[in-house]
N, C-alpha and C positions, 0 to 999 in steps of 0.2 A: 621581525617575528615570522615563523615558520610555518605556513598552515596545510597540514595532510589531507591535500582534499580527495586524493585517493580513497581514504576510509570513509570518508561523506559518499562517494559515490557507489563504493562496494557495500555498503550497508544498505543503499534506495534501491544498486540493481537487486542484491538481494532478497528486499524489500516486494517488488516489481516479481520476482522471479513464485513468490508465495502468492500474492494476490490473482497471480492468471492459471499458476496450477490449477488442473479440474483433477486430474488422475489422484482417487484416496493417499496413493504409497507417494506419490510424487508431492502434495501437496505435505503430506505429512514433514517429509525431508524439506522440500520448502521453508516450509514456519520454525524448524528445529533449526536452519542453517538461519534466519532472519531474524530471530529471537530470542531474547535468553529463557530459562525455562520457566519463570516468573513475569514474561513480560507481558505487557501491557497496550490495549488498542484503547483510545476512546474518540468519539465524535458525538453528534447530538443526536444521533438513533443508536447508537451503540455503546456498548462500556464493557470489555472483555478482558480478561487475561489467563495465562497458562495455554499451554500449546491446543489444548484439546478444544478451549473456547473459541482462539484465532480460524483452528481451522474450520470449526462449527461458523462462523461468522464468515469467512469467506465464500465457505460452501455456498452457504446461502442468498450472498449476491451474484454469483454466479447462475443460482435457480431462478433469481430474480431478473437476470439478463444473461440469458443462454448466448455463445459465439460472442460473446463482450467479451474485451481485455482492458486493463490500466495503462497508461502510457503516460510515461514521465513528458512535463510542458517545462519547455527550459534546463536550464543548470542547477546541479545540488547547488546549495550554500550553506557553510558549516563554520563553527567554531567549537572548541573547548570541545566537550559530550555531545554537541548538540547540531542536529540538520535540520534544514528544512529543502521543502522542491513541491512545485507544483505536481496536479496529474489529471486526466482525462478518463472516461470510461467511453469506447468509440468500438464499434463494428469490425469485429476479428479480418472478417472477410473483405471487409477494401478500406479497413486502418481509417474510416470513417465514420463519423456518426450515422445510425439509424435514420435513412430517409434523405441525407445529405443536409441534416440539420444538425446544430452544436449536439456535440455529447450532452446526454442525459443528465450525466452525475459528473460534475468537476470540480476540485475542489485543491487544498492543500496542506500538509503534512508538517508539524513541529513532531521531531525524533530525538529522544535522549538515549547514547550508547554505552552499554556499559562496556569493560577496557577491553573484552574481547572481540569489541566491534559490531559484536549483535544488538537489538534493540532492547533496553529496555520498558521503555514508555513510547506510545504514539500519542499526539493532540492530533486529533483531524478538523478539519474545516471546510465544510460543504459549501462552496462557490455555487451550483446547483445539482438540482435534486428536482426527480419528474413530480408534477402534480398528482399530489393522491385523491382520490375518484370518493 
């Protein structure tokens, strides 16, 4: 059996490519190329879909850790519709966590694609997540 892990991986950079966008227009294109227009994010602080909530939702951990990005930890893994891959949230400016301590928020990603390769569903899974005060 044949497995195209090209489309596992073009789908997470894609994926990756929405989540670090900050620019309004750029994130917009972001989530439009990463998602189909029904699609679907959930994790256990969040439950979003359609493009307007993604990108509402991204916005806002980006307010929440300004100069943060996502970075894929390891190899996609895929079958049939479906990815998964780990990810990090780590310090733009030297690709490290805040203070030279693990990333804040790590966690990882079950994706269902519909056939044009966009996502339709995210499961997310928060590995960790900062102490809230």
């Amino acid at each position: 059996m044949s497995v195209n892990t090209d489309r596992y991986q073009s789908a997470a950079t894609r994926y990756f490519e929405a989540w670090n966008a900050t620019d309004r227009e750029a994130l917009t294109k972001a989530v439009a190329a990463a998602w189909t227009a029904d699609g679907a994010y959930t994790d256990p602080l969040a439950d979003v879909a359609g493009h307007e909530q993604l990108a509402a939702l991204i916005t806002g951990v980006h307010e929440q850790f300004p100069g943060f990005v996502f970075r894929p930890l390891g190899a996609v893994d895929g079958h049939h519709d479906t990815a998964r891959f780990a990810w990090e949230l780590v310090n733009e400016a030297g690709g490290t966590p805040s203070g030279g301590g693990s990333a804040p928020v790590a966690g990882f990603d079950v994706v269902t694609l519909a056939e044009d390769g966009r996502i339709q569903k995210v499961l997310g899974f928060l590995d960790r997540v900062p102490p809230t005060a």
